[in-house]
C-alpha positions in Angstrom: -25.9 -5.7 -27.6 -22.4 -4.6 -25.9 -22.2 -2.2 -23.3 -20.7 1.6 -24.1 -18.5 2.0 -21.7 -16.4 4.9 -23.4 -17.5 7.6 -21.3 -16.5 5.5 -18.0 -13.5 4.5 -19.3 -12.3 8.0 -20.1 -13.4 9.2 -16.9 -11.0 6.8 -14.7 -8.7 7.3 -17.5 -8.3 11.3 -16.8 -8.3 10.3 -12.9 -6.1 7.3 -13.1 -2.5 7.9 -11.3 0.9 7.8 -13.6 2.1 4.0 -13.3 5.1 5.3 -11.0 2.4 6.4 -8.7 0.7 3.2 -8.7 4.2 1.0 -8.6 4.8 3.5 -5.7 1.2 2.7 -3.8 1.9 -1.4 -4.4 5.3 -1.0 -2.7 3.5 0.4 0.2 1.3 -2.3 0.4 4.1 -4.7 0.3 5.8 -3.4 3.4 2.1 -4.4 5.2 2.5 -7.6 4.0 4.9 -8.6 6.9 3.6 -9.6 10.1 6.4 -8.4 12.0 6.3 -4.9 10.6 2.6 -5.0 11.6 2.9 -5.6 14.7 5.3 -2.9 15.3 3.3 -0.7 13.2 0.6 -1.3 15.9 2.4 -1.1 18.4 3.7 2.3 17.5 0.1 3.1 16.8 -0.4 2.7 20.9 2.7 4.9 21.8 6.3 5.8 21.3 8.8 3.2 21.8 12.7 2.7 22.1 14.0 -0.6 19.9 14.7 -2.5 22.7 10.9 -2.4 24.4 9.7 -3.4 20.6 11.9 -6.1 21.2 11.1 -7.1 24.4 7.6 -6.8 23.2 7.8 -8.9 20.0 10.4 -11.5 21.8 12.4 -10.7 18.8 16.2 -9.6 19.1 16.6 -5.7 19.2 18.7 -6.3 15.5 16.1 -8.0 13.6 14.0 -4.7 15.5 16.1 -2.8 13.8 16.3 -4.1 10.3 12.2 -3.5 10.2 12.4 -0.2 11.5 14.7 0.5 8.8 12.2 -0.7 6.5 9.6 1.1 8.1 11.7 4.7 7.9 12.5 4.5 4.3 9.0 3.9 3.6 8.3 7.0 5.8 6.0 5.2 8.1 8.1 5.2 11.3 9.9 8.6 12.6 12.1 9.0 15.5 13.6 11.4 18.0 16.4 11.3 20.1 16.5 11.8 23.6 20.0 11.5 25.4 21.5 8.1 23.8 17.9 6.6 23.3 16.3 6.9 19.9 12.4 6.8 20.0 10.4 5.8 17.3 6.7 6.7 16.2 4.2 6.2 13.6 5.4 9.3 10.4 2.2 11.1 10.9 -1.9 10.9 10.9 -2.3 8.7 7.8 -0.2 5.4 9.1 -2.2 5.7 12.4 -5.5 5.9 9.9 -4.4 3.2 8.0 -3.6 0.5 10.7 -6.7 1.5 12.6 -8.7 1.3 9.6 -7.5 -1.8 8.9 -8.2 -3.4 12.6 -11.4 -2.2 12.2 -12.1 -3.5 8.9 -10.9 -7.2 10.0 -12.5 -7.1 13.4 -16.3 -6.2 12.2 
C-alpha cells in the first residue's frame, strides 16, 4: 500500500522558499565552489587584509586578488574600508565567518 504523504508534502510546500530565493541560495553556493575564493574567504575569517598581503599570501598576483574579491563583494561576502590609500577587506558580517567555520569543522571531524 503507498505511502500518504500529502500532509508532508503540503507542509514543506507552505515553508518552501520562492524559486528566485532558491536560484539566489545556489548562486551562493557557486561562489564556494572556487578554491581560490576559499582560501581568501579564510583568510579573511583570521583577520583583515590589504589585496597585496592576500596576494602575497596565496602567491597569486594582486589582479587575479582582485578579480575574486570582486566576486566576493558583489556576493556581499567581503567588505572593505579605507584607510589612507590602502583598502582593507573583511569577511560582510557574522554569517560568512559561521559558514566557513562551519564548514572547516564539518570536513575536519
Amino acid at each position: 500500500m503507498p505511502h500518504n504523504h500529502t500532509e508532508l508534502l503540503e507542509h514543506i510546500k507552505s515553508d518552501m522558499p520562492s524559486d528566485e530565493i532558491l536560484q539566489d541560495l545556489g548562486d551562493l553556493f557557486k561562489i564556494f565552489g572556487d578554491s581560490t575564493r576559499i582560501k581568501i574567504m579564510y583568510a579573511l575569517h583570521e583577520d583583515e587584509m590589504c589585496v597585496c598581503a592576500i596576494a602575497e599570501l596565496l602567491g597569486m598576483t594582486q589582479s587575479a586578488i582582485s578579480h575574486q574579491l570582486k566576486t566576493l563583494k558583489s556576493a556581499n561576502l567581503v567588505a572593505s574600508r579605507r584607510d589612507g590609500k590602502t583598502i582593507y577587506y573583511h569577511l560582510s558580517d557574522e554569517h560568512v565567518k559561521s559558514i566557513i567555520a562551519q564548514g572547516y569543522e564539518h570536513i575536519t571531524e
